[in-house]
Backbone as a printed PyTorch tensor [residue, N CA C, xyz], in Angstrom:
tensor([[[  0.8450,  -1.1710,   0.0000],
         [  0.0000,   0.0000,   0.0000],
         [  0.8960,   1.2410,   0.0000]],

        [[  0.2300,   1.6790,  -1.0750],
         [  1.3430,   3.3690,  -1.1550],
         [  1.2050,   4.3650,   0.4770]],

        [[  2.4810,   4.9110,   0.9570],
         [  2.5490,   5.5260,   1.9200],
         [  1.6170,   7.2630,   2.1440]],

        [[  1.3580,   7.4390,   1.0970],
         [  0.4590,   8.5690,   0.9950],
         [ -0.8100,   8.0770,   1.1890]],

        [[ -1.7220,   7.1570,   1.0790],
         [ -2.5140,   6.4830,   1.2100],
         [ -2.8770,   6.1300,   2.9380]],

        [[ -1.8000,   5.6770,   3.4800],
         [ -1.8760,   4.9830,   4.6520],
         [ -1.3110,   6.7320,   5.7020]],

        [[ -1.2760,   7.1860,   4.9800],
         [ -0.9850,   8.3620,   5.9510],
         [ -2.2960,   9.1330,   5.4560]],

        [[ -2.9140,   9.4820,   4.6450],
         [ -4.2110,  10.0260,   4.4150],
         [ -5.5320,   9.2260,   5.4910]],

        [[ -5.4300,   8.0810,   5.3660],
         [ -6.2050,   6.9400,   6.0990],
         [ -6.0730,   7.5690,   7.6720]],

        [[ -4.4190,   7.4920,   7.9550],
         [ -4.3720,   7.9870,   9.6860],
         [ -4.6110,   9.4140,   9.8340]],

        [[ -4.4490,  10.2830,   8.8940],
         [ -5.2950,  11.2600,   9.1680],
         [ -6.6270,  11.5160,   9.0790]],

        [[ -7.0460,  11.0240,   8.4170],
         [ -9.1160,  11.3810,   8.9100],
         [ -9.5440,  10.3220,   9.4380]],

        [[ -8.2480,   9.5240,   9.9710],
         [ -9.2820,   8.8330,  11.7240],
         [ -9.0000,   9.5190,  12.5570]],

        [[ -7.6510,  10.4880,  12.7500],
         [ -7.5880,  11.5490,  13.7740],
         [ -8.6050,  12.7540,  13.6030]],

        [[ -8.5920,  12.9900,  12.4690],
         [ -9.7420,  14.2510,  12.0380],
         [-11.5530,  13.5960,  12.4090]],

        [[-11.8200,  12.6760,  12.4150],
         [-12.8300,  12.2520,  12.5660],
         [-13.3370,  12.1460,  14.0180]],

        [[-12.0610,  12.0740,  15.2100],
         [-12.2980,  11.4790,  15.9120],
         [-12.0250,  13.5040,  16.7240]],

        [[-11.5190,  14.1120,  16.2300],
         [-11.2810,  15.2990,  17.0800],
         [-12.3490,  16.1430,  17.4590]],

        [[-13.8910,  16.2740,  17.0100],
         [-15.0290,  16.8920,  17.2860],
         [-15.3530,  16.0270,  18.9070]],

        [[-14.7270,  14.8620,  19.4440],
         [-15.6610,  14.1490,  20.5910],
         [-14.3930,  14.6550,  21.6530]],

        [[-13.3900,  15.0720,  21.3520],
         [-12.5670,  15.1770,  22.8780],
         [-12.1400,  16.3290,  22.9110]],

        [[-13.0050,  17.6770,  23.0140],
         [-12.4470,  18.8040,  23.1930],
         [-14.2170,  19.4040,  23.6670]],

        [[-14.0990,  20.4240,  24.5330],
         [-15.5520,  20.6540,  24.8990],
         [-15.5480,  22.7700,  24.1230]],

        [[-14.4770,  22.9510,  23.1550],
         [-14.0940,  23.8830,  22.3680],
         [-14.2300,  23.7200,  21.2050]],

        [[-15.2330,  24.8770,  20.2980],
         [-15.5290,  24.2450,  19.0690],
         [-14.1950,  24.6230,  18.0660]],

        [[-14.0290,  23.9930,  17.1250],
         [-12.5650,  23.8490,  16.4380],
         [-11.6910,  23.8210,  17.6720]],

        [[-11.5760,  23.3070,  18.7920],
         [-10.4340,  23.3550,  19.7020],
         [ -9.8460,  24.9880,  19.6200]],

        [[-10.5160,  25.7490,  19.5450],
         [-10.6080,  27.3760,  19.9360],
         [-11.7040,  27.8760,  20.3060]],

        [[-12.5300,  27.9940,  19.9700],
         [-14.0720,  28.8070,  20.5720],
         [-14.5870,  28.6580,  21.7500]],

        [[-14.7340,  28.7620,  23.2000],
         [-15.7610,  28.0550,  24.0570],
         [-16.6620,  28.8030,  23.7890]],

        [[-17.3370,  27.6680,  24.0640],
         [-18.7140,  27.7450,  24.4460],
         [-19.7360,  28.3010,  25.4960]],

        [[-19.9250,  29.0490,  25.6030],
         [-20.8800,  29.1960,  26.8110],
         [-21.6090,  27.9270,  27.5670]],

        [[-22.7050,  27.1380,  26.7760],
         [-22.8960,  25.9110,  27.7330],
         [-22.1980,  24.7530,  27.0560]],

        [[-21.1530,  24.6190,  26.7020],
         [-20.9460,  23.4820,  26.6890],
         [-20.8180,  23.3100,  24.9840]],

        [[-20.6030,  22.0560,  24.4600],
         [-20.7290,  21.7070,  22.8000],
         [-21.7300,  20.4440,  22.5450]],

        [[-22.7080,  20.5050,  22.6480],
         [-23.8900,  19.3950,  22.6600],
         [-23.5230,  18.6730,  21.1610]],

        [[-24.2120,  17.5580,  21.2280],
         [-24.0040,  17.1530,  19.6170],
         [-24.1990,  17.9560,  18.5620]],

        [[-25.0210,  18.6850,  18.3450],
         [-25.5180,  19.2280,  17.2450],
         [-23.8770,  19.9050,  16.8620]],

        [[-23.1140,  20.4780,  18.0050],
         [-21.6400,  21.3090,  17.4900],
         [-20.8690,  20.2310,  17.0030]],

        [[-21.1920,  19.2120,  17.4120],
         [-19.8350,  17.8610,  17.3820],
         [-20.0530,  17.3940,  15.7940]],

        [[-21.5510,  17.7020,  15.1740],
         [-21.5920,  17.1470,  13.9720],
         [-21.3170,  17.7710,  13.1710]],

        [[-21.5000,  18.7790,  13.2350],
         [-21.1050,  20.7760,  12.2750],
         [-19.6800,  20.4000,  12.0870]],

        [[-18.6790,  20.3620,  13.0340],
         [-17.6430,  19.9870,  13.0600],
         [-16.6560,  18.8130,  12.5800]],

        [[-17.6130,  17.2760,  12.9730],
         [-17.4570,  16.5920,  11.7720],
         [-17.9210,  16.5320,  10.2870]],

        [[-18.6690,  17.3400,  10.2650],
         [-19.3320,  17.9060,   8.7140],
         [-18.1970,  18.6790,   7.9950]],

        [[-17.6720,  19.6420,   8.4530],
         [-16.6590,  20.1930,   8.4420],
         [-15.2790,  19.7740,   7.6260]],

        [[-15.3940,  19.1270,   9.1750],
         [-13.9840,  18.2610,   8.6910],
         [-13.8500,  16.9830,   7.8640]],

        [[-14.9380,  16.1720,   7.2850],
         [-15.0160,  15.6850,   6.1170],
         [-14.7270,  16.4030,   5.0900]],

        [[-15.1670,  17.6450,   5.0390],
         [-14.9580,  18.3420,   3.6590],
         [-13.3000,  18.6280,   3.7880]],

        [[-12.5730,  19.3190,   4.9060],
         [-11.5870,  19.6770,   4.9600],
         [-10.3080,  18.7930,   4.2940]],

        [[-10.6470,  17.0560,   5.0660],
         [ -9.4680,  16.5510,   4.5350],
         [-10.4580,  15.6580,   3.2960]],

        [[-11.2470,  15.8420,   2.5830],
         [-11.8140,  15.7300,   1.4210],
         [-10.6390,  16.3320,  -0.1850]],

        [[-10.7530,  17.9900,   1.2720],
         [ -9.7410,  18.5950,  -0.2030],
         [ -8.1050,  18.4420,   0.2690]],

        [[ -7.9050,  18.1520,   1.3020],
         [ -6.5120,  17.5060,   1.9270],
         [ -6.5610,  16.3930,   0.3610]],

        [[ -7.2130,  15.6680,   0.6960],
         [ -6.6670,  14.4460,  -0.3480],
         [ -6.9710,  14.6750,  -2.1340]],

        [[ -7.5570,  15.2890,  -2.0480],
         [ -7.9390,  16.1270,  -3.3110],
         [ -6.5580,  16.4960,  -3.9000]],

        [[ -5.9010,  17.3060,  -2.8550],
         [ -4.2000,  18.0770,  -3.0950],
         [ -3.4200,  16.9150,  -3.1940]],

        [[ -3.6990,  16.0470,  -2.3990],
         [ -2.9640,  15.2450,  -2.1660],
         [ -2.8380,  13.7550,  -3.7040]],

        [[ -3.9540,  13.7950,  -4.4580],
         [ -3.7650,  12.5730,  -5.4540],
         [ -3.4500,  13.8590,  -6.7680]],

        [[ -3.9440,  15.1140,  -6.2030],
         [ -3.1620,  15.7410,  -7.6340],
         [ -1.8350,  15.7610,  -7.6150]],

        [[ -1.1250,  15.9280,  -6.4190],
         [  0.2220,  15.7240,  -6.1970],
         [  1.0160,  14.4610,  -6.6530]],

        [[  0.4850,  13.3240,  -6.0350],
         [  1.0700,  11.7310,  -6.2980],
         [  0.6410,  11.6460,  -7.7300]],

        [[ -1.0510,  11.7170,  -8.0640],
         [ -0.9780,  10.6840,  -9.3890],
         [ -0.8110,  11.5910, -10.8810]],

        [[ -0.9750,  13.2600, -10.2350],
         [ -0.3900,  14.0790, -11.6360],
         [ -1.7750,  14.7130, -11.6600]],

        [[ -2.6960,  13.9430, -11.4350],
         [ -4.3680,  14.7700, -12.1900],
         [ -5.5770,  13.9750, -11.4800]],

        [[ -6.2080,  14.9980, -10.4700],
         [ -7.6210,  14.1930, -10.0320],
         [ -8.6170,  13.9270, -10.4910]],

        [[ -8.8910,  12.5950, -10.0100],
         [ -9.8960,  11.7340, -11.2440],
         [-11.3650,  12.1890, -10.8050]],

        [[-12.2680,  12.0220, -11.5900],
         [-13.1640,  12.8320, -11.6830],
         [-14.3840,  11.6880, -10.4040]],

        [[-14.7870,  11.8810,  -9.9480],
         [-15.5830,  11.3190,  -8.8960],
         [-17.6050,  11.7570,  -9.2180]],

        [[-18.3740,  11.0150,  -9.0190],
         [-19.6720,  10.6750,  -8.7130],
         [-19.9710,  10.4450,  -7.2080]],

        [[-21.6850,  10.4470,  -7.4080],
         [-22.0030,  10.8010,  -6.1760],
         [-21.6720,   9.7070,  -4.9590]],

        [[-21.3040,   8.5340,  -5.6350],
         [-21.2460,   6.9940,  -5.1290],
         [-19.7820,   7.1630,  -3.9300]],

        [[-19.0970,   7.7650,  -4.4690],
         [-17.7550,   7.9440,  -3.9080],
         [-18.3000,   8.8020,  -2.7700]],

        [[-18.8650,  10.1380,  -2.9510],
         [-18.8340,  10.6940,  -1.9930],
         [-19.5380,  10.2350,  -0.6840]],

        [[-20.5740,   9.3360,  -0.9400],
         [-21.7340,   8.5440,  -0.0500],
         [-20.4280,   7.8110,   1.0010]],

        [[-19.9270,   7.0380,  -0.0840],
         [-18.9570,   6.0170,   0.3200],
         [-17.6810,   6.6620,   1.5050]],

        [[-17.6030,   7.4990,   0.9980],
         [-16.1660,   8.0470,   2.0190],
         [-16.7500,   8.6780,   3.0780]],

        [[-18.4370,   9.3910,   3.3850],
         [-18.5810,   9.6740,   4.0740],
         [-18.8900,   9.0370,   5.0830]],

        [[-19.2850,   7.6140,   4.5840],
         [-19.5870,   6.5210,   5.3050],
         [-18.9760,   6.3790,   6.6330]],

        [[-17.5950,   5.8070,   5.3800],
         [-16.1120,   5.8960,   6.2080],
         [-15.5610,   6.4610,   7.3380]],

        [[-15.7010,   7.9260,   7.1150],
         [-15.6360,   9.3070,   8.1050],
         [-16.8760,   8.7350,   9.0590]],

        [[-17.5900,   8.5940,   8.8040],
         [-18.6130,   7.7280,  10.4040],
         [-18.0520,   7.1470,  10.8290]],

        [[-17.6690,   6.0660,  10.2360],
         [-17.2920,   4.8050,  11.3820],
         [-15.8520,   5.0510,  11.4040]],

        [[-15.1160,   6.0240,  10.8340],
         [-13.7190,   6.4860,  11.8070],
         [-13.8080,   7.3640,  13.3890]],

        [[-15.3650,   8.1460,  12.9620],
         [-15.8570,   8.8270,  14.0410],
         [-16.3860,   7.6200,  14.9850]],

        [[-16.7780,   6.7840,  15.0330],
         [-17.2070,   5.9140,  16.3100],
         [-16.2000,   5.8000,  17.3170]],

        [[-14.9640,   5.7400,  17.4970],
         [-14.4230,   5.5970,  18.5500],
         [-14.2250,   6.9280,  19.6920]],

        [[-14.3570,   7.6080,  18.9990],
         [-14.6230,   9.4450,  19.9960],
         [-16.1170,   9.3100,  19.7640]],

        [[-17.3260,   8.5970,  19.5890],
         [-18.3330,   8.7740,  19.6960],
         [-18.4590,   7.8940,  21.1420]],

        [[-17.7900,   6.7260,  20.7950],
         [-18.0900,   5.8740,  22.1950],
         [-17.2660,   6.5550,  23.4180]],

        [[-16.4450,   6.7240,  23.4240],
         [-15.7380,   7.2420,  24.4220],
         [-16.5810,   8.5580,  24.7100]],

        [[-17.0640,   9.6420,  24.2790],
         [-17.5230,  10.7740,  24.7590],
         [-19.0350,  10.2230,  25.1510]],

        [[-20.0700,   9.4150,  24.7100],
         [-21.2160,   9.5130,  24.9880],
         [-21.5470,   7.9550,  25.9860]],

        [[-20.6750,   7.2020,  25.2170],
         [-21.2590,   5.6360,  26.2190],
         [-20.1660,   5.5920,  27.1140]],

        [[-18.7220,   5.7030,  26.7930],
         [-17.5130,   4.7770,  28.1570],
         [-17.5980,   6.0150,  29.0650]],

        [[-17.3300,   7.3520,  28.7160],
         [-16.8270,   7.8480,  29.2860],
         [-17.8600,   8.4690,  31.1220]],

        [[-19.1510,   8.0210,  30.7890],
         [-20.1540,   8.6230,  32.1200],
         [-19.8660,   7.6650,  32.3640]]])
């Protein structure tokens, strides 16, 4: 597996997982009461798109020219970005009370 690949991968499980362990929205803003879900999803909404175009830069860089994508891909990766987000989902809402 190409190393740009497997380092894109470990970054949007860290990016996925950074909306559940900070009670600061982007890890700068507080909040007055707190960051209820509704901020935690804005934020992973967010940050799907962010390293979306991270890797965007990133296969124009490696493969020369980004390939043109449908809606199937995007369903698909957002998928992904969920269930990279489950482990800061469990830890902030089920392990951690």
């Amino acid at each position: 597996m190409n190393n740009a690949i497997v380092f894109l991968l470990l970054l949007s499980f860290v990016a996925a997982n950074l909306p559940w362990f900070s009670e600061r929205f982007f890890y700068v803003l507080p909040l007055k009461h707190g960051k209820h879900l509704g901020w935690r999803v804005l934020e992973l909404v967010v940050l799907y798109f962010v390293m979306g175009g991270i890797a965007r830069l990133a296969e124009g860089k490696v493969m020369g020219q980004a390939a043109a994508q449908h809606w199937e891909f995007y369903a698909v990766t957002a998928c992904l970005f969920l269930v990279f987000a489950f482990p800061g989902f469990v830890y902030r809402h089920l392990w951690r009370r």
